[in-house]
N, C-alpha and C positions, 0 to 999 in steps of 0.2 A: 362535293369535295371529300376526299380520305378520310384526313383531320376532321373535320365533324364527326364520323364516325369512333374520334376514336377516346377511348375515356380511360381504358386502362392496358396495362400492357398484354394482356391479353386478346388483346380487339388486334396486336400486328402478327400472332401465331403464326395464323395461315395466309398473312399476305402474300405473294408471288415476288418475285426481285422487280419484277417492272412495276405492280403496288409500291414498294419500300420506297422506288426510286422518284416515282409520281407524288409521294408522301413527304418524302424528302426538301423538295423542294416548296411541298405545300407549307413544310413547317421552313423554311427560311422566309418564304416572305411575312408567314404570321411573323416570325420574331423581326422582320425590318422596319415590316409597319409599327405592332405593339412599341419595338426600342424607340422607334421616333414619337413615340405620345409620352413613352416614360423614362424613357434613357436606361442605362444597363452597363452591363458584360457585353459587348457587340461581337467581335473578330473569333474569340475564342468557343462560341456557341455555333454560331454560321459554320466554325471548322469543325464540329464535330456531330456534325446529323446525323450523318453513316455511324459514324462510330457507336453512338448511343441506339440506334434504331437496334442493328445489329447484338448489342450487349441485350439487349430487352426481347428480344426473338431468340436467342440462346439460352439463355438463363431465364430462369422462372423468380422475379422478384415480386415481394419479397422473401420467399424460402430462401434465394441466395441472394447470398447478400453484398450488393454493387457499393463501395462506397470510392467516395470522389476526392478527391483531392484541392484543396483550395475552395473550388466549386464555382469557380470561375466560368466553366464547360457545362453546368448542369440544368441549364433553361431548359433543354430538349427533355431531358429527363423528368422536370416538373410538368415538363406540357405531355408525355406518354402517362404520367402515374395521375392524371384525374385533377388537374391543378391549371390546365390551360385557360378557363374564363376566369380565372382568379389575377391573368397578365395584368389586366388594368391598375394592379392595385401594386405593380411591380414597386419594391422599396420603398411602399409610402407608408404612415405610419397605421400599424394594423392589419398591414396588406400583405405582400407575398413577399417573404424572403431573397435575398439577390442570392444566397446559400440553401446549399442543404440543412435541411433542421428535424431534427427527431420528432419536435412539437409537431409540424407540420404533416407531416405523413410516413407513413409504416414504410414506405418506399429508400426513405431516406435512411440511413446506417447512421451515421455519425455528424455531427455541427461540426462544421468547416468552415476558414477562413482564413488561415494562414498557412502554406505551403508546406509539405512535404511529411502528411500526417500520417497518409492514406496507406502507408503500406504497413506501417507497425497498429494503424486499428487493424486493419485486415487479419494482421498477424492475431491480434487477439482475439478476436471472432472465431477464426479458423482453430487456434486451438482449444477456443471452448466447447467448439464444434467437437474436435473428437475426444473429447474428457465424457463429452452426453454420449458419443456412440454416435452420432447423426450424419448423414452421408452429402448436407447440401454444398455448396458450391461459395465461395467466398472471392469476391476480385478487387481489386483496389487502380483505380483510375487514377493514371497519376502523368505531369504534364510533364517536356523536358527543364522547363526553368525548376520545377521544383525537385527534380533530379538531382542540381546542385544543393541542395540543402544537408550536412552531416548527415540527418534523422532518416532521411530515407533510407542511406547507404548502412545505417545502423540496421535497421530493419533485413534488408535486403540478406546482412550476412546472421541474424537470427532465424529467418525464412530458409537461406540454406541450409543453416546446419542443422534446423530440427527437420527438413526434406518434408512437411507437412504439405498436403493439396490446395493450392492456392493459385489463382490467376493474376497477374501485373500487368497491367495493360499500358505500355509508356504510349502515351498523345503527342508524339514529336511535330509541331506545327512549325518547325523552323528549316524542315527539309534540308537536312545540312548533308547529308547523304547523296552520292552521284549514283545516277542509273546503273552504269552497269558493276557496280559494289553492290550497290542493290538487286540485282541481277540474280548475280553469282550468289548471294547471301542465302533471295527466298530458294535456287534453286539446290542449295546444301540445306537449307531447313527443310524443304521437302525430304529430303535422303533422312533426316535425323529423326521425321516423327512417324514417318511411312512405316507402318507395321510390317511391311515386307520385305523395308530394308532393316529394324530391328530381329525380323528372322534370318534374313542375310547373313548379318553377323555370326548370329551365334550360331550358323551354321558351318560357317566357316572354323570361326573356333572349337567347333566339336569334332570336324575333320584336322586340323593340324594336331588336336591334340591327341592324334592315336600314334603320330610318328612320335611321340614322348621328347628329349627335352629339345631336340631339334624342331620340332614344332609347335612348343611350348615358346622357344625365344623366336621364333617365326611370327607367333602370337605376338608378342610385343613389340617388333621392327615396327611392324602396321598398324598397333596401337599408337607407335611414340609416332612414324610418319601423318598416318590419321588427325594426330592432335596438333601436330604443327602444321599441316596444310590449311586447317581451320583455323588457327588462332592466324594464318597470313593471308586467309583470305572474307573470313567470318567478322564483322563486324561486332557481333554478341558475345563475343567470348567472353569480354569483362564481365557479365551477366551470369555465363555458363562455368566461372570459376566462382562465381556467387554459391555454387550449385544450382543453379534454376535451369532448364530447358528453354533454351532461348529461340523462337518464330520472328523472323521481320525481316529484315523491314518492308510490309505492305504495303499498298498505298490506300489510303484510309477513308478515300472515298469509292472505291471500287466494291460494291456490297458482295456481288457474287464471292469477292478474295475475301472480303469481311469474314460473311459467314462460315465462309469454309475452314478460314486458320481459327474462327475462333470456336468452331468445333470439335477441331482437332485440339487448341488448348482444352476445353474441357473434359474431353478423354485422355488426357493424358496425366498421370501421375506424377505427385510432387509438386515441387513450384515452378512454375512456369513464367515466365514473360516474351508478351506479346508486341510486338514492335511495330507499330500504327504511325506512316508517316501522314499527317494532315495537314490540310493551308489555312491558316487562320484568314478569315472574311473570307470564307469559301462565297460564292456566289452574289458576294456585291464588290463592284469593283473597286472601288474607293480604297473598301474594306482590307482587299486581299495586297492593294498597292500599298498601303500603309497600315501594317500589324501595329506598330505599337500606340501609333494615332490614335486607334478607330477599336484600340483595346478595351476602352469603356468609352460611353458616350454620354452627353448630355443631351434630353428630348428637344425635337425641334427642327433634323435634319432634313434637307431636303428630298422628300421618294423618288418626285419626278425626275431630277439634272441629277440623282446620284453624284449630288457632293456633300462634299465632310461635313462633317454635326458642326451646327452654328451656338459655340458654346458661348451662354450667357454671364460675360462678368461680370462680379461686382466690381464698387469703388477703387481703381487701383489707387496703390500698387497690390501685388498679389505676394502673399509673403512668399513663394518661392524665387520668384522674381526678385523679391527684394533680398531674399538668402546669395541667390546666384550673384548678382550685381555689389552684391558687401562682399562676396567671397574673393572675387575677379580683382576690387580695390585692394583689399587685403594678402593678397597675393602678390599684385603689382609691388608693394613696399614690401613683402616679407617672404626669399626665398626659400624659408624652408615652412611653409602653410600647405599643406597637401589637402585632398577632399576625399574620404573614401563613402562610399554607400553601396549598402545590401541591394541592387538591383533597385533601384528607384531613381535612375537618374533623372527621368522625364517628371516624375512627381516631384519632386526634391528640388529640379529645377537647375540642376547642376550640369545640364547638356551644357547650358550657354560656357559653365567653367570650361569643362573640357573641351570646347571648342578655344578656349583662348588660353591654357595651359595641361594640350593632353598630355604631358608627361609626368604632371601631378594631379593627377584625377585617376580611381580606383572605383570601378566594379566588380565587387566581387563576385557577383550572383546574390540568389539565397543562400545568404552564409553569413546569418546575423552571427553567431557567436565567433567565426574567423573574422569577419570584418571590424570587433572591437577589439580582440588580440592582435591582428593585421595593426591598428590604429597603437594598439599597447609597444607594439615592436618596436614600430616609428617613432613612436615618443623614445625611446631608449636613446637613441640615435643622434638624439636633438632636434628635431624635427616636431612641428607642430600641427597634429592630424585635427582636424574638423570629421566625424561622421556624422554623417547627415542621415536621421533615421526616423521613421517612423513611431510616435509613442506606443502603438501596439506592437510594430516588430522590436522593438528593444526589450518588452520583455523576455525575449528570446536569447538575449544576451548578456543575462542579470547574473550571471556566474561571472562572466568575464568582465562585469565593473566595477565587480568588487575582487576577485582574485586577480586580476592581470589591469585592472587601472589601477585602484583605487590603492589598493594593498601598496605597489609602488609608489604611490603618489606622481601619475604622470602625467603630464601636460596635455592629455585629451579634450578636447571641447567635441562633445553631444549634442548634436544642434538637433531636435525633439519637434519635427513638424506634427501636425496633426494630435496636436497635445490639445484634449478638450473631446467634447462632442462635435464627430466627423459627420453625422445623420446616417445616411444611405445604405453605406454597409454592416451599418447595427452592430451588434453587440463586439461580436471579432475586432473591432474595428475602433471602437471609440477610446480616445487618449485619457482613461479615467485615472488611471493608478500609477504613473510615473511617478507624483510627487510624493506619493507614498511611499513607496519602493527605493527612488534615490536619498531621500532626507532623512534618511537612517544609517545611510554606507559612510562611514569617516573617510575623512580627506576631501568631500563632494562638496562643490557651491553648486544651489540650483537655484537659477534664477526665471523669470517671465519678465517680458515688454508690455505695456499699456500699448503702445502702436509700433509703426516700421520704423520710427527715426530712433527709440529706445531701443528697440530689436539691435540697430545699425552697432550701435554705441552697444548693446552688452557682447555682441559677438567680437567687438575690438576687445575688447575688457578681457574677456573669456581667452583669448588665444596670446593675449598678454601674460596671464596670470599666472603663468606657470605650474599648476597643476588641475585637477580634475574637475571642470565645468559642464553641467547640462545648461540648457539654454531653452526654454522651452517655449513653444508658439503656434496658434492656432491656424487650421485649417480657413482658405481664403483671402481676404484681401484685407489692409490696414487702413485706416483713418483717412488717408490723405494730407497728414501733415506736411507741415514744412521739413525739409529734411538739413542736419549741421552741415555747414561745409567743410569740416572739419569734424575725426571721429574726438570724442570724446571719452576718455576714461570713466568709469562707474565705480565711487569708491562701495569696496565689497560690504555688503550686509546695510547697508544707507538706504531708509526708503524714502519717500519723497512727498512731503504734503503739498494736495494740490486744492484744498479750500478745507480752511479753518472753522470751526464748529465748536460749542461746548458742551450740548446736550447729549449728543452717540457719537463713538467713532466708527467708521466704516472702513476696514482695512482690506483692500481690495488688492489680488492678484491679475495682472496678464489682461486678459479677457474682458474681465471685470470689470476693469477700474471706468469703462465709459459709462457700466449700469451701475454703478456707483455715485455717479457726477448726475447722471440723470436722475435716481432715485433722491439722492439731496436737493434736488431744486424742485422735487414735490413733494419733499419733507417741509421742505421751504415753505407752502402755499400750508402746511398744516402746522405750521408754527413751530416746528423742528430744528434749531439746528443744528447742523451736522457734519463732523470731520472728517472728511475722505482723504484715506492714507494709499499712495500708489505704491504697495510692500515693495514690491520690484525682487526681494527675495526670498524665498522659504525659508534658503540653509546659507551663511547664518541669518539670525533676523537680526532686526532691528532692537536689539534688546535695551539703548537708550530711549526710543520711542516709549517702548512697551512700559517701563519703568518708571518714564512721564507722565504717561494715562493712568499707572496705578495712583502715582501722587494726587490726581486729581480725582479717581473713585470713577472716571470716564465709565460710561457702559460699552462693551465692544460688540460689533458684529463683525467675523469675517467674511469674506464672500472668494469664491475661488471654482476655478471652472475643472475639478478633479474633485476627486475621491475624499469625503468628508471626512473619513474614516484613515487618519494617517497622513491628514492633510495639511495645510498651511495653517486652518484652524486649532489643529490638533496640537499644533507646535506651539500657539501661542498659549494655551491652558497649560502642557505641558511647563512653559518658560515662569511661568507663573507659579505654579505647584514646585516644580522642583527649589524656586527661591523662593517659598514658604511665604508666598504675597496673598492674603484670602480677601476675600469679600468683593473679587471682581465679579460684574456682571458681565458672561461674556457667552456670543450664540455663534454656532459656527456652520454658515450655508456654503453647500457646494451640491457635489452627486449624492444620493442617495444610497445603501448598502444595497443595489439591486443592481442588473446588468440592463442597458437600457440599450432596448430594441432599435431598430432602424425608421428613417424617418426624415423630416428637415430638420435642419438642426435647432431652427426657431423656436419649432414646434415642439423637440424633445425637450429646449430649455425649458419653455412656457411648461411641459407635462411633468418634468422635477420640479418645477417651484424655483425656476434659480433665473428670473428676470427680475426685472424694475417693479412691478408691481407687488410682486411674493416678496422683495426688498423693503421695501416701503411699508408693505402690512407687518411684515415681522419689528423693523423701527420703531414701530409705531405702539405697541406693545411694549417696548423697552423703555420707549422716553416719551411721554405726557407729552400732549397738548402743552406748550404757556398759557397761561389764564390774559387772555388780551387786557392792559386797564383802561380803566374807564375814562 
């Protein structure tokens, strides 16, 4: 086999096109088999073999320097740069990144993991590049979903206007392009990069220009015609008023056309973009029938019958599931509840909405910071928007919660999936610092659910309230409780005690509050006992509680599945200091001040110290054994 042979991107130099093409395929099924032991990025790798074989036979990485975007597409890339028997250890904790990573290898340019970075790193590379004097080569991989993102198109018109040497490679896997558009397109990108038709030109204009001014504005008829027959038949043009030299669109698994446009991109001066149409789950069928299914997968699918990954649930409900299905009731009684979300319908779980209210259901794309202005507008309106987002893409749009919610105080509700440690995709990825972040913007209540029936009731609460609610909640599934039949209102800043103690209190958020209930009942077995408090909210808190426990000298632990550093903990010391109350004993668990790699999520807990048992030791230390009597 090829693959065996190959270890680093020099081992594909001198392949032949029927090598690349034999290689090709050798690395799709390593990545079908490997994804069905360890699960993955599935659709988006498969469709980009060619594309990456090609970029790594072109370009000499790492002198030039390939970087990726999201990095969603970049398994092939890690299996050329000397990383392929490290698959096994694909996303587990200590193993191979599902991302590009600097740590990782010299191959890799930039950590990636959210959308639409790759071209303003590029952009800074490239200009560092020619501050040293240095001649190499800089390209920036970048997919269509993340085309939608402002930051690209930022980028895009800084790469034009400084005209610096730079390649953009857009990975259009959604073929939204008709043949003969495409046709017509490569066969005017041929005419635009063809060195013989750049002599053409200027031969032509050096002959009309001896008839002086007659063939001076002769000159410009056939400039201004030239520009209009292209912007009506050129798909790139929006690209080529970028300033960029725009090549595509190709078809991105054809390697002969690969190689070819993409040697012509890198002779060619300035910035450029290359237009790669590709099929995501190129070469498994499932795959290519179903892109957004078969977009990541869970291990386990079947090789043989080529059907869909057989994803392992936990306990339902799944809190998307249970977001969709609150949202759907919640809408049935209140016609102005609208749902918007940054391209995550399927995660989010908000398909099922828009199938029972597409007229108020919004994707925007990647366009976290329009989809919270989009949600700000709405509110204006009277209208009560729900965004539905992920705790890492919201950082994204920490401008627009405080200047365009917050500032007006609008009736936004934040519904904050994946708030906590996600595992898999690591650091990019994990919900550590929302509560940091929001519990500081005035006008903001942020709240967490202990389970899905609390969940139910604070998103009733939230779209009630009439101004700016987060609502935050973890990745996976809930309890299984019993669920109200009836929502019920949550009076704001009220937490909830759920077992009375007098030795420690344990003031648990979200997540929490079950390894709170479980760490007390083996406080129990050591003679402890102990007060678990379900906050239910950060901002405000509970400041009758808090006020309670001072009168009694209570020792406090917090516990909370986010960032210690700014966290629910923080706030209660804080509550404390500011009302000049001293002599509390009070320890406050959550994440750690580190960024915490990828992994299970179990496992990452257990490796912070933030389970039942690092609960219970910390306890245990704060309040004494009782002396049994005799």
């Amino acid at each position: 086999m090829l693959l065996e042979q190959i270890n680093t991107p020099s081992d594909i130099k001198n392949l032949s096109v029927d090598q690349l093409n034999q290689l090709a395929e050798e690395i799709r099924q390593f990545l079908i088999e490997n994804l069905a032991t360890t699960g993955g990025h599935f659709g988006s790798n498969l469709g980009a073999v060619e594309l990456t074989l090609a970029l790594h036979q072109t370009f000499d990485s790492p002198r030039d320097k390939i970087i990726w975007d999201v990095g969603h597409q970049a398994y092939v890339h890690k299996i050329l740069t000397g990383r392929k028997h490290l698959f096994p250890t694909l996303r587990k904790f200590k193993g191979l990144s599902g991302f590009p990573k600097r740590s990782e290898s010299e191959h890799d340019m930039f950590d990636v993991g959210h959308a639409s970075t790759s071209i303003s790193a590029a952009m800074g590379y490239a200009c560092a590049r020619d501050i040293d004097g240095e001649d190499n080569k800089v390209i920036a991989v970048i997919g269509d979903g993340s085309m939608t993102g402002g930051m690209a198109f930022e980028a895009l018109n800084h790469a034009g206007h400084l005209g610096t040497d730079m390649l953009v490679v857009l990975n259009d896997n959604e073929m939204s392009i008709a043949p003969n558009v495409g046709a017509i397109s490569n066969y005017l990108t041929k005419l635009r990069v063809d060195p013989t038709y750049s002599t053409f030109k200027k031969d032509i204009a050096s002959f009309l220009h001896k008839f002086g001014e007659l063939g001076d504005k002769t000159t410009k008829v056939l400039d201004r015609f030239k520009d209009s027959f292209k912007s009506f038949l050129v798909p790139g043009m929006l690209f080529e008023e970028f300033g960029f030299t725009y090549l595509g669109p190709i078809n991105g698994h054809d390697l002969p056309t690969l190689l070819k446009y993409m040697q012509r991109a890198k002779n060619t001066k300035g910035p450029v973009l290359l237009h790669v149409v590709t099929q995501k789950g190129k070469g498994y069928a499932v795959a290519a029938d179903a892109p957004d299914k078969m977009h990541s997968v869970s291990k386990g699918f079947n090789l043989a019958k080529s059907d869909a990954p057989k994803v392992v649930k936990a306990a339902p409900p799944q809190y998307p599931n249970m977001f969709a299905d609150t949202m759907i009731e919640l809408a049935a009684q209140d016609p102005d509840i609208v749902a918007i979300t940054p391209a995550m319908l399927p995660g989010s779980g908000l398909i099922k909405f828009q199938e029972a209210f597409p007229e108020r259901c919004y994707d925007v794309g990647i366009a976290e910071q329009h989809a919270a202005t989009f949600a700000a507008g709405m509110a204006c309106t009277g209208k009560k928007p729900v965004l539905a987002i992920y705790s890492t893409f919201l950082q994204r749009a920490y401008d627009q919660a405080i200047h365009d919610i917050a500032i007006q105080n609008l009736p936004v509700t934040i519904a904050i999936d994946r708030a906590g440690l996600v595992g898999n995709d690591g650091e990019t990825h994990q919900g550590a610092f929302d509560i940091a972040f929001l519990r500081c913007i005035p006008n903001f209540t942020v709240m967490a659910p202990k389970d899905e029936n609390e969940f139910r009731n604070m998103l009733y609460t939230a779209v009630n309230h009439g101004a700016p609610v987060a609502v935050r909640y973890p990745r996976g599934a809930g309890l299984g409780v019993a669920i109200d039949s009836e929502f019920q209102t949550l009076p704001i800043g009220k937490s909830e005690v759920i077992r009375d103690g007098q030795d420690v209190a344990i003031l648990a958020l979200g997540s929490m509050v079950p390894v709170a209930m479980r760490a007390a009942e083996a406080l129990k077995e050591n003679g402890i006992d102990a007060k678990v408090v379900n906050m239910r909210f950060v901002k405000p808190l509970d400041e009758e509680l808090l006020l309670d426990l001072a009168k009694t000298g209570t020792r406090i632990v917090t516990v909370e599945e986010g960032s210690t550093l700014g966290g629910m903990g923080s706030a209660v010391m804080e509550f404390y200091a500011l009302n000049r109350i001293y002599g509390m004993e009070i320890y406050p668990l959550g994440l750690p001040d580190l960024f915490v790699e990828h992994g299970d999520p179990q496992q990452l807990l257990d490796h912070v110290g933030l389970n039942v048992d690092s609960l219970v030791e910390l306890v245990k230390t704060m309040a004494p054994r009782k002396q049994k009597r005799a």
